[in-house]
C-alpha positions in Angstrom: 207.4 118.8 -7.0 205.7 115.2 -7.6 202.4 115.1 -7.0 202.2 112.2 -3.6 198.8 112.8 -2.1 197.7 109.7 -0.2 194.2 110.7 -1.9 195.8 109.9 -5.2 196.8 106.7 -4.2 195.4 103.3 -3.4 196.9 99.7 -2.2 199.0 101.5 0.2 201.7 99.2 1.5 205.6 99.2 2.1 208.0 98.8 -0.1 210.3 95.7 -0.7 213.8 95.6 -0.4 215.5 97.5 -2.6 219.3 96.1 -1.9 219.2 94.0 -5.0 218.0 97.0 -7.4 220.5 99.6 -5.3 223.3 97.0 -6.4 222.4 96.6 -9.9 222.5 100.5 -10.6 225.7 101.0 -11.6 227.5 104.5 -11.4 229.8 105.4 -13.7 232.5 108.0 -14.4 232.5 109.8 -17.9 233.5 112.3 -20.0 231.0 114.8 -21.6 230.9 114.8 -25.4 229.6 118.6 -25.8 232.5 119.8 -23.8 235.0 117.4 -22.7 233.8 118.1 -19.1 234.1 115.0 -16.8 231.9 113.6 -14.6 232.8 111.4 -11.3 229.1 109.9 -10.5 226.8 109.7 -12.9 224.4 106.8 -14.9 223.7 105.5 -18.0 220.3 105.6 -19.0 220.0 102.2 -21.5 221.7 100.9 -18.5 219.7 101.6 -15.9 216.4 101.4 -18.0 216.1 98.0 -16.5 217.0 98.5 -13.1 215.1 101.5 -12.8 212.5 101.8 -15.9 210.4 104.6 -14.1 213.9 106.9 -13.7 214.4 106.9 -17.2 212.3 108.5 -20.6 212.7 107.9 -23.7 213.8 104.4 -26.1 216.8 103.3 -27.1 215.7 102.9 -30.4 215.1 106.4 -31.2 216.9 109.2 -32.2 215.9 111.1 -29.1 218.5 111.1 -26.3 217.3 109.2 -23.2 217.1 111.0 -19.6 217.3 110.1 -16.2 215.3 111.7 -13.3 217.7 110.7 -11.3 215.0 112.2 -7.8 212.8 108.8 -9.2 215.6 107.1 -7.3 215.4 108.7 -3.8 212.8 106.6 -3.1 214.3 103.3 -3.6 217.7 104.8 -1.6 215.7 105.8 1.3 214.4 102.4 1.4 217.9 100.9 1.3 219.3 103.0 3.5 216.2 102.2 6.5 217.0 98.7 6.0 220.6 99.0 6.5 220.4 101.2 9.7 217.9 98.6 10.6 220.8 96.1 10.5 223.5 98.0 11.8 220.8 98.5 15.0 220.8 95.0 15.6 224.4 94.0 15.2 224.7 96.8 17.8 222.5 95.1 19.9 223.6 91.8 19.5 227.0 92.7 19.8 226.5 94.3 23.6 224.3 91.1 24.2 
């Protein structure tokens, strides 16, 4: 669990779009080093470091392997996803117009 009190918070307002960062992120397929196990969907974390800053920990620089907390996303694909049901809606209605 996050911690998302509204008492926590302040400067409440909605978020902008989130198309343009949702089409930056790009997912990859791979193969595991450690066991040669693949993966269909996954990320890069130096790549989506500047997509996505707060998804990922840890510097390129370092020896450290960076992560992704890839639920630091949802947010951002909620988003996208209300705004494109939001358009499909009113194609629908302009379309039995």
């Amino acid at each position: 669990n996050t911690s998302s009190d509204q008492r926590l918070k302040e400067n409440i307002a909605d978020a902008d779009d989130a198309g343009s960062k949702v089409d930056a992120i790009k997912v990859r397929q791979f193969d595991w080093k450690t066991d040669g196990s693949h993966q269909d969907y996954g990320m890069v974390a130096q790549e989506l470091q500047s997509v996505a800053p707060e998804a990922v920990t840890g510097n390129a620089d370092s020896d450290d392997m960076m992560m992704v907390d890839y639920s630091k996303l949802v947010p951002m694909l909620i988003k996208e996803i209300q705004s494109l049901r939001a358009r499909v809606t009113q194609l629908e209605t302009e379309e039995a117009s």
